[in-house]
Every structure is written in C-alpha cells, then in structure tokens.
C-alpha positions in Angstrom: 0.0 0.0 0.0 1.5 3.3 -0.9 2.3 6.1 2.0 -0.8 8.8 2.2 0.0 12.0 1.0 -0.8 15.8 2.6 -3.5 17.4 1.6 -5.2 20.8 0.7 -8.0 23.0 -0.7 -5.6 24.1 -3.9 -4.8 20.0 -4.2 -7.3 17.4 -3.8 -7.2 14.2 -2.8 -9.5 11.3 -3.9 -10.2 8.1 -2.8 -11.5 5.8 -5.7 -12.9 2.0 -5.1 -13.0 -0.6 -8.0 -9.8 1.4 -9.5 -9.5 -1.5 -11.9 -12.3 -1.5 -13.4 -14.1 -0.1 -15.9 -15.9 3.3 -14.6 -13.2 3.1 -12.0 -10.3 3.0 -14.1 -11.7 6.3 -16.5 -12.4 7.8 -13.0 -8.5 7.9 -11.8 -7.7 9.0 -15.1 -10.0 11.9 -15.3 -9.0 13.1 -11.7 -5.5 12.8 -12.2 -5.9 15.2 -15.5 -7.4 17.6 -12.9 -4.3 17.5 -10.9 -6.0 15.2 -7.7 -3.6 12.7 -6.1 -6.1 9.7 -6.8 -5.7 7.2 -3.8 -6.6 3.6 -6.4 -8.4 1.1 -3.9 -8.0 -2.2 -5.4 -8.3 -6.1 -4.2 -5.1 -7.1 -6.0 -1.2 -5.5 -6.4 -0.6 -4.3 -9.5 -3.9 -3.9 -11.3 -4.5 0.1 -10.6 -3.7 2.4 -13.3 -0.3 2.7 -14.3 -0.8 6.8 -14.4 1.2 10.0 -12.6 -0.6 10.9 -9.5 -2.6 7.2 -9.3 -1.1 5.7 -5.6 -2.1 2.0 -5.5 -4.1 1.1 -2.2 -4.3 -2.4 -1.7 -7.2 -3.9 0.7 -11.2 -4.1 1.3 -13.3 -0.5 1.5 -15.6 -2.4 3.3 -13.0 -3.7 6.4 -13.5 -0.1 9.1 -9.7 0.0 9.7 -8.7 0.0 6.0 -11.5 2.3 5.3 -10.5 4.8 7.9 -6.8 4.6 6.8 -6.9 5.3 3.4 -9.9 8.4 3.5 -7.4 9.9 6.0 -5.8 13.5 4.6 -8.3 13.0 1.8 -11.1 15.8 0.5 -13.1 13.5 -2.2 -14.4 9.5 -2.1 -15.4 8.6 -5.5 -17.4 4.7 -5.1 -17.5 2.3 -8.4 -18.0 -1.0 -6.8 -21.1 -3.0 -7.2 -20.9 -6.8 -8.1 -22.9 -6.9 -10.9 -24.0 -10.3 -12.1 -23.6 -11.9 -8.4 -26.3 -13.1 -6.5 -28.5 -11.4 -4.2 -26.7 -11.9 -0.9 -23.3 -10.9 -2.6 -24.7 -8.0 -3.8 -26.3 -6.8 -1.0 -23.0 -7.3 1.2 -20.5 -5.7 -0.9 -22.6 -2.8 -1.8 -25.5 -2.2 0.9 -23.4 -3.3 3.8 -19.7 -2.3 2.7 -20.2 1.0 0.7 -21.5 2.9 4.0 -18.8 1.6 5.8 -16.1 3.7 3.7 -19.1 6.7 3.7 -18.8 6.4 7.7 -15.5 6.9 7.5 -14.7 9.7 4.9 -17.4 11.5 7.6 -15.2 10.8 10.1 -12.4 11.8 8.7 -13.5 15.2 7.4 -13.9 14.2 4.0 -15.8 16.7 1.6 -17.8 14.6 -0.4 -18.7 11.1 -1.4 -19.6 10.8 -5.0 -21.2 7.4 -5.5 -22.0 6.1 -9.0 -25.1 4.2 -9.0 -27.2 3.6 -11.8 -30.3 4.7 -13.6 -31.9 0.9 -13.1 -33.2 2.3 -9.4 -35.7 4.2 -11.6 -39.0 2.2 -12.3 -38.7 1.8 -16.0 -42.1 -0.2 -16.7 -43.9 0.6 -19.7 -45.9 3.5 -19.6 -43.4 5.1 -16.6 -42.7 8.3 -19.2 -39.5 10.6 -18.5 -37.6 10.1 -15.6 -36.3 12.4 -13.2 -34.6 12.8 -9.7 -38.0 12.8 -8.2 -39.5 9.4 -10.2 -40.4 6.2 -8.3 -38.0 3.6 -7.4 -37.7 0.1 -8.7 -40.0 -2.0 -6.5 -38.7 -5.0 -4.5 -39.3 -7.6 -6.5 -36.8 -6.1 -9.3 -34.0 -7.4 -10.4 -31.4 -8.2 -7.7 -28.8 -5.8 -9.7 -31.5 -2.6 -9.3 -32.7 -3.7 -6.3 -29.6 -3.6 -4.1 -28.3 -0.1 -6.1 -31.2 1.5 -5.1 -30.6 0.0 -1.7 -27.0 1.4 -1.1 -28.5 4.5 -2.6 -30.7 4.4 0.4 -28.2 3.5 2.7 -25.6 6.5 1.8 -28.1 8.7 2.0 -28.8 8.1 5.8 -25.0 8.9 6.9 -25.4 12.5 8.1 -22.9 15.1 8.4 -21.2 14.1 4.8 -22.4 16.0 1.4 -22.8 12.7 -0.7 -23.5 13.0 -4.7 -24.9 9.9 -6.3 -24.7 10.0 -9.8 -27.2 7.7 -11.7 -25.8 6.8 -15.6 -28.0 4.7 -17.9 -26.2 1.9 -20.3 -22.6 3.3 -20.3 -20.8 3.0 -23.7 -17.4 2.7 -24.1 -14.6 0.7 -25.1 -13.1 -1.8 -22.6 -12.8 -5.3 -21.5 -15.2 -5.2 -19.1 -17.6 -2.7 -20.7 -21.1 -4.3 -20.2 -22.1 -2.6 -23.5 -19.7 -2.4 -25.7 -17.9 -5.9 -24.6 -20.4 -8.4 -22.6 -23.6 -7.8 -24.2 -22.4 -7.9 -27.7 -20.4 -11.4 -27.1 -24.0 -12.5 -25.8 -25.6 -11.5 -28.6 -23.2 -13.4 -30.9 -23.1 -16.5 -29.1 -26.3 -16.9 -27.7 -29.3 -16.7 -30.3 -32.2 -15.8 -27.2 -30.0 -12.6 -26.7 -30.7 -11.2 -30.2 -34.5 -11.0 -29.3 -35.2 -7.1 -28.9 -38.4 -5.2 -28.7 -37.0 -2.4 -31.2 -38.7 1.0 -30.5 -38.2 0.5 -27.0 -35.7 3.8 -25.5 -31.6 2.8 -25.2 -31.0 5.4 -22.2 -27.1 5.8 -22.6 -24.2 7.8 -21.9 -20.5 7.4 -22.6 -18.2 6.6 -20.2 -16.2 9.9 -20.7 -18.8 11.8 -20.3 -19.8 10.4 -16.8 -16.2 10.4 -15.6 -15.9 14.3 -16.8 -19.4 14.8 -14.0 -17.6 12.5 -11.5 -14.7 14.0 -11.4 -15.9 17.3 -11.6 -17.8 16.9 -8.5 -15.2 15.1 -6.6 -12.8 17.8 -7.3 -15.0 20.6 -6.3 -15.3 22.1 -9.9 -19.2 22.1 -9.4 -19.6 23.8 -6.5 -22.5 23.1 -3.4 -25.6 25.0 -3.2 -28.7 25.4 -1.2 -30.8 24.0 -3.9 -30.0 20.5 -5.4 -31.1 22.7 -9.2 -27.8 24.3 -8.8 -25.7 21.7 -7.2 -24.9 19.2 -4.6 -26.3 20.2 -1.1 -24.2 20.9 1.4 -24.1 18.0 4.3 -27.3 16.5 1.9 -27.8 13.0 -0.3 -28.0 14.6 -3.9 -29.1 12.5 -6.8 -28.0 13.4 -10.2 -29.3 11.6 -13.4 -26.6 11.9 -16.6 -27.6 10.4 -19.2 -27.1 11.6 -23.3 -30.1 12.2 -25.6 -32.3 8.4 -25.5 -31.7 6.1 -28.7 -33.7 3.2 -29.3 -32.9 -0.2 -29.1 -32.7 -0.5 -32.4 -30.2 1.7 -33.0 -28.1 0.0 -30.6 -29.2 -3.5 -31.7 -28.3 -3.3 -35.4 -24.9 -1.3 -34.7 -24.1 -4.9 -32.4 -25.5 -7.4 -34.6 -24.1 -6.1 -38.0 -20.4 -5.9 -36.3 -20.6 -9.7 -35.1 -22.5 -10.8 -38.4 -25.7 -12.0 -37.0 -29.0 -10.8 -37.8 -31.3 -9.4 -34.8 -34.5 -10.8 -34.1 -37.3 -8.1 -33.3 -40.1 -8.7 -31.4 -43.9 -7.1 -30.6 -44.2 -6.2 -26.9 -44.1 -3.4 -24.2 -41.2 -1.3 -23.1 -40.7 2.0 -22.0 -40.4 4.9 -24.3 -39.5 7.6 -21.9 -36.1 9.3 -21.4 -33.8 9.8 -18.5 -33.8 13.7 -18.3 -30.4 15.2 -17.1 -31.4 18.8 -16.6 -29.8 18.9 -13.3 -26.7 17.8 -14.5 -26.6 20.0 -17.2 -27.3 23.1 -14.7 -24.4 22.0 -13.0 -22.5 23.0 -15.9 -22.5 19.2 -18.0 -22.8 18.2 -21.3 -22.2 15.5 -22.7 -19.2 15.6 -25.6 -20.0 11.9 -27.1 -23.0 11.8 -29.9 -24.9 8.9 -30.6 -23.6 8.4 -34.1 -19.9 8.7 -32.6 -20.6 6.3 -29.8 -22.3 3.8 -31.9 -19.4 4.1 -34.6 -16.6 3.9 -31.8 -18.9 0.4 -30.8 -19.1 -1.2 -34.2 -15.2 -0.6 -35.0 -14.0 -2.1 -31.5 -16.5 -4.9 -32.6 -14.3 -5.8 -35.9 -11.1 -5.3 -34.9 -11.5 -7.9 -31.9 
C-alpha cells in the first residue's frame, strides 16, 4: 500500500474504489488530469492504473480500519464497486453493507464529499413510466437483484449524516473496454447466444458514454461544481443529492443493429411493451455538464471495437 499524502483546498485528494475496473479506471484517469492525487483502492497488487498521480491502495473499502486509513488527509471519495451479475446476498453485502462503511469513515475523517456512481436501473422503467427524473419512483422490490440492491446502497448513503454525498445515476454506459457491459459483454452474448438477439426495437436505449460520466464525476469530486442550497444548482451541502446523466435516448434498435451487423448475426425483433421515456439530465446540465459523445460517434466507436476484436 503506498504512504498517504498531505493534503489541501488548492490539491485534492480522492479516494476511488473498483480502480480497476471499468468506470473506476476512466475515473482515476479523469482526476488525475485535474491534478487530484487519486488514492486507487484495489483487491489485488498491481492492477490500478499505471498513471502519474494514481497511488495503488491495496485492501477491502468495506474492512473499518482500512477504510479509515486510506480516507485519512483525503477531501473526495469517488465509489465504483457493485458486483454486478452476483447473486442477491453478494450484492447486498459488498454494496448495501460495505459501501456505507467507507461513507462512515470519509465523515469521520473530514472528508468533503462522497460521489457514488449508481445507476439509472433504481428508476421504475415499466412501460408507460414516461420521462424520468430525480423525483421518479424507485424500482419495487421484486426487481432485479442488480437494481434492487443499487437503489438500496442508494438508500443506505443517504442516511450517513454530516457528509455531502453526490450519487450520480448513468444509464447503459458506452465505451470501449474489456469489461464494458455494452460495448464488450452484451455484444459477445448476442453473438453467441441466439435468445440474446431478441429485442423489442422501439423500446428507448438510455445511454451515456463513459467519458462523459467520468468528466461529472470527477468534476464533482474535485470541487469544480460547487454546493448549493438548492440541489437545481448543485450538490447540497451536508445533503444526499441524486443526479441523473444520461445523453439524448436512442432506441434499441439503433443500438441492436450497430451490435448485430459488427458480429454478423441478424437481430431478431419482437412485438411487446417497453418504456419509451427518457432519462432527463437537466440537473446535471445546470451544474455546468454536457455531454461531448453523440450517438452516431458512440455507436461508430462500438461497431469498429467490434471488428477489430
């Protein structure tokens, strides 16, 4: 584990968990371009990014002692970790249980702000649901164990007082990378296994690219968007403080064809319900966001990742 560092207003500090992965990776990289010392929180030596300012912090956010070591001297927590594809009770412990631990603890420790990235699956996306905003319903509990337990650690952040916590809530995140669940694990799916090229086409792709939610993150962990009184203009002071980002919706056609015409199989489009709304990011963008990455440029970065591997 590499020695802490001193801290200050003029040079932040930021603890980031899952530094290895694929959100978590972008995320060191994006706060090391804005001059943070990025603390890299990872299970294993030697798989944090390899960049100047990254230190590599070996151990488990959710153990207390490691927790309250490496937030020490810090002024940011940036959380990535959620064990997607795991069962229920795994879920549940890593995220529900182990993310509040490290929130407890950057409290304690004087931390700024805890920027958590959740997802925009907490939102009740049934058919019918319409647009989306910070104020929409939740998933119910008989969800998906993968919404269910985000919108639980959502929850669960939100009730450690005294720390101003930002959770920002992306859609489908685009992007190239090994473990990108869109441009990498889906599309494998859908040229291997024939049930996964079954789509109901006109149904809305919610998306945003992976630089563009790393740019918010960053920007809020660094202090570049600065607190307000009023959530409209930016994270509350000592509040929880949702943020949807999301770019303009596609379809899942659009998305569908881009995947199935890179792998050379033909998609399979079905008649049925879906939602048709769009996740609207209008508190984000008055917190000075936009998002940089079009839909023809994402879908064109996707299908030429697709061929060359």
């Amino acid at each position: 584990m590499a020695a802490s560092s001193s801290s200050s207003s003029s040079h932040p500090v930021v603890v980031v968990t899952g530094a290895n992965g694929f959100v978590g990776g972008r995320a060191c990289a994006a706060l090391a371009e804005r001059g943070a010392t990025v603390r890299a929180v990872v299970r294993r030596p030697g798989t944090a990014p390899d960049l100047p300012g990254v230190e590599e912090w070996v151990g488990e956010f959710g153990d207390p002692a490691f927790a309250a070591e490496v937030v020490r001297g810090a002024t940011a927590v940036v959380t990535t970790v959620h064990p997607m594809g795991t069962d229920l009770a795994t879920q549940h412990e890593v995220a529900v249980v182990g993310t509040p631990v490290l929130a407890r603890a950057a409290r304690d420790a004087g931390v700024d702000r805890l920027v958590h990235v959740s997802t925009g699956s907490v939102y009740d996306r049934s058919p019918g649901a319409g647009d989306i905003d910070e104020s929409s319903a939740l998933v119910p509990d008989d969800a998906d164990p993968y919404s269910v337990t985000k919108r639980d650690t959502d929850a669960a952040l939100a009730e450690v007082d005294g720390l101003t916590t930002v959770l920002v809530r992306p859609p489908a995140i685009l992007g190239p990378g090994k473990r990108s669940v869109w441009n990498t694990l889906r599309p494998q799916a859908i040229r291997d296994q024939p049930e996964a090229r079954h789509a109901v086409p006109d149904r809305t792709f919610a998306w945003v690219h992976v630089d563009d939610l790393v740019s918010l993150v960053a920007d809020v962990a660094t202090g570049r968007v600065p607190t307000a009184s009023d959530p409209a203009s930016g994270p509350v002071e000592g509040a929880c403080t949702p943020v949807n980002v999301a770019a303009p919706p596609a379809t899942v056609r659009d998305y569908h064809e881009t995947v199935a015409r890179a792998v050379d199989v033909e998609p399979v489009w079905e008649d049925g319900p879906g939602w048709t709304g769009r996740i609207a990011a209008d508190r984000a963008r008055a917190w000075g966001w936009s998002p940089a990455t079009d839909l023809p440029s994402a879908l064109a970065e996707l299908e030429a990742g697709l061929r060359q591997s």
